[in-house]
C-alpha positions, -999 to 999 in steps of 0.1 A, spaced: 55 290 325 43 319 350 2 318 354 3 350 333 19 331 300 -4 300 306 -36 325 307 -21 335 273 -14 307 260 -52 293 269 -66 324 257 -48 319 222 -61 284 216 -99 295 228 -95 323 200 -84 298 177 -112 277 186 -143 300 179 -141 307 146 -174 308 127 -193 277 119 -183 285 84 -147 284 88 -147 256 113 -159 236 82 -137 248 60 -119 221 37 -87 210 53 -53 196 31 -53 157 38 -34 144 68 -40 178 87 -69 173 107 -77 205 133 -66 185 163 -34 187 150 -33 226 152 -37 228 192 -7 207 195 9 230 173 -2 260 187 17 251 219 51 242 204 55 271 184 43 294 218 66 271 236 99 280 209 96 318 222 83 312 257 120 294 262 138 320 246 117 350 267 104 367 237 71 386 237 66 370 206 73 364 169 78 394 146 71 375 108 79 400 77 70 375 50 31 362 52 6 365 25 -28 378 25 -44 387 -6 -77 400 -18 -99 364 -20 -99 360 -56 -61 366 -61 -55 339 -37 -76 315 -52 -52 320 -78 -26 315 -66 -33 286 -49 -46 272 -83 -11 280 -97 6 263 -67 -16 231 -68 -9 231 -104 30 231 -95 31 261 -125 62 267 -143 71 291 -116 65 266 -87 84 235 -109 74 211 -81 48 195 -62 39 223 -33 13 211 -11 -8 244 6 -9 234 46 -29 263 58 -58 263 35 -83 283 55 -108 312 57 -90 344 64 -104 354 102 -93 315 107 -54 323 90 -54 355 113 -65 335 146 -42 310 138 -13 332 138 -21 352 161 -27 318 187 6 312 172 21 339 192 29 360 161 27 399 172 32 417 139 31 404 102 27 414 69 2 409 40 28 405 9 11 414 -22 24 417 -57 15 419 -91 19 398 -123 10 423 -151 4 460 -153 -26 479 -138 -29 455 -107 -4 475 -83 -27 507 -71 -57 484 -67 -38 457 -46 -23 485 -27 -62 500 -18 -70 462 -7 -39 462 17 -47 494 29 -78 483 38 -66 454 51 -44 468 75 -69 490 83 -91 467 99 -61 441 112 -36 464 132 -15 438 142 -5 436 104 24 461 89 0 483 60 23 464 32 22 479 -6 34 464 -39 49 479 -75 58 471 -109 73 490 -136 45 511 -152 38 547 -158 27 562 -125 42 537 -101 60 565 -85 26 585 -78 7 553 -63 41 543 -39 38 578 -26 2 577 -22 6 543 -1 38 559 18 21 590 26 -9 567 35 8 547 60 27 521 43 53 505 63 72 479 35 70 471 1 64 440 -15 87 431 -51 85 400 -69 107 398 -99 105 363 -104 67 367 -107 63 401 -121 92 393 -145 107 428 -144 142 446 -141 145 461 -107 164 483 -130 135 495 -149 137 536 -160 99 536 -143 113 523 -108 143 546 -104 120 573 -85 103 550 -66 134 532 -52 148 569 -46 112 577 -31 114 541 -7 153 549 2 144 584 10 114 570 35 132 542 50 108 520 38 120 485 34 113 468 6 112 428 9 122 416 -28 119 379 -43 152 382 -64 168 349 -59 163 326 -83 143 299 -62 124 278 -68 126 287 -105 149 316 -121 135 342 -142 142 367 -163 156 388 -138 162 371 -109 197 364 -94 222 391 -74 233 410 -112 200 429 -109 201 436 -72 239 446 -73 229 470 -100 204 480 -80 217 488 -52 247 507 -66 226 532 -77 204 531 -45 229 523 -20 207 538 11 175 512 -3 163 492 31 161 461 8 154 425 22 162 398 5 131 372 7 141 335 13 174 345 22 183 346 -13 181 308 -26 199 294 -40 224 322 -45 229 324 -10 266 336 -4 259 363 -32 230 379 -13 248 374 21 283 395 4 256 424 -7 245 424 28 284 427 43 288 455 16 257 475 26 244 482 56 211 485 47 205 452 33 188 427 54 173 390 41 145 365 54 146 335 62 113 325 41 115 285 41 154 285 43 167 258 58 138 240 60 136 199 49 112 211 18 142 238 4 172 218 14 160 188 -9 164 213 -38 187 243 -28 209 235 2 222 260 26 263 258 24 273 251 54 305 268 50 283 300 45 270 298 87 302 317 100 286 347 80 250 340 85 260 345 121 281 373 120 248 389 100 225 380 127 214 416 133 202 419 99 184 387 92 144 387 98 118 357 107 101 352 75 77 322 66 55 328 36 24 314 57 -3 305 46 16 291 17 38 261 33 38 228 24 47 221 58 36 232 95 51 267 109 64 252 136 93 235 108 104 267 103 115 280 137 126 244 142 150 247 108 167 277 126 169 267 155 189 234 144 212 257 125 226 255 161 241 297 163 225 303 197 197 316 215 207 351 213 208 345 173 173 332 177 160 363 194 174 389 174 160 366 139 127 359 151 117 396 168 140 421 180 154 429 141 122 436 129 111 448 161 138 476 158 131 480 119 94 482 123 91 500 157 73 470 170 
């Protein structure tokens, strides 16, 4: 490591370090005391350092206004019918402590994916983001939707704002992406280049409308969407990867793919790598931090066991979303 990168590195941990007393005594998940995160710190800078990245570029992290979080969390400790199993929250901290965390992490650009359960919540989540990304720059100005009269007017209000991707949660919004009320707005997205990261497998619990049926449908009709499949698609894996052979402007994340936690329950084929590979252009570092119930460093440790190569690694965890982003 040149003096340069250790200054870095040191300067990342010391940001980490002085958070505000209130944070500092913020309740920690059992087992995870903040020693640990130091430690951590350093492996996951160490992952990129080895593979000369500037970086990590991860399209798939969560920040939400405070009581929507609470929330969710709730739902997730209550392992909810959506959740369907125990799902431990690892990174259960104060906001400025998520962001200095990531950003000690090494992490240069992420996003704050939002999304609605019921009508009316859209245009007010997308005014939090906006002011979200507003005040954190390092994060990509992220908006949300769901089918409702005037979707189309508030996606082009956070387009013309500044959004840079789109959040869509079927399994949690319980919607058609096929929906009468979304057809202008995917036209609207397609027509911005806008990528849109959508939750349509049907992991960890199917919906209504979950599965590659909807998607295909989709996507036929929108063929020029920037769509990215979140968590790579689980567990329909091979059926996300064909609509991203058939067009070109479908990309996936890797949001806890591969990892121990998602392997228990929906296994990667294996038979399936040749084409994960031959997609690496077009797949994108995603996490869903702070939401694991697991460290971050598991995730970049789950690709890069997947054994496809360093150049594979570098393209996944920045320069795809480097190139799609501008970054």
């Amino acid at each position: 490591m040149s003096a340069e990168d250790a200054h870095t590195a040191r300067t990342a941990e010391d940001a980490y370090a002085s958070r505000t007393t209130e944070d500092a005594y913020a309740p920690r998940p059992p087992g995870d005391p903040y020693t640990s995160r130091t430690s951590e710190i350093r492996s996951v800078r160490r992952f990129w350092e080895r593979l000369e990245l500037p970086g990590l570029i991860d399209v798939h992290t969560h920040f939400m206004p405070r009581r929507v979080l609470d929330k969710v969390w709730a739902y997730f400790d209550a392992a909810g019918p959506l959740i369907g199993r125990e799902w431990p929250i690892v990174y259960r901290q104060e906001e400025v402590e998520r962001l200095a965390l990531l950003r000690a992490f090494g992490v240069r650009a992420f996003t704050s994916m939002i999304y609605p359960h019921k009508p009316g919540m859209a245009a007010w989540l997308n005014g939090w983001a906006a002011d979200f990304a507003a005040r954190v720059p390092d994060c990509l100005h992220t908006a949300t939707l769901f089918p409702e009269d005037g979707a189309a007017d508030y996606v082009r209000d956070a387009v013309e704002g500044g959004a840079r991707v789109v959040k869509a949660h079927l399994q949690v919004g319980g919607y058609d992406p096929g929906d009468s009320r979304l057809d202008p707005v995917w036209g609207l997205l397609g027509d911005a280049r806008v990528p849109v990261v959508m939750h349509c497998g049907s992991g960890p619990v199917p919906g209504a409308h979950t599965g590659p049926g909807p998607v295909a449908r989709l996507l036929a009709r929108h063929p020029r969407l920037r769509l990215v499949v979140a968590h790579l698609g689980m567990p329909e894996y091979a059926d996300f990867l064909g609509l991203a052979e058939r067009y070109e402007e479908v990309r996936l994340d890797t949001t806890m793919a591969f990892t121990g936690f998602s392997e228990r329950l929906a296994p990667f084929p294996g038979r399936e790598l040749p084409r994960l590979a031959a997609l690496g252009d077009r797949i994108l570092l995603g996490s869903d931090f702070p939401n694991l119930p697991y460290p971050y460093l598991h995730q970049l440790q789950s690709l890069e066991g997947l054994g496809l190569g360093d150049d594979w690694l570098r393209a996944v965890c920045h320069d795809n979303a480097a190139r799609l982003f501008g970054r």
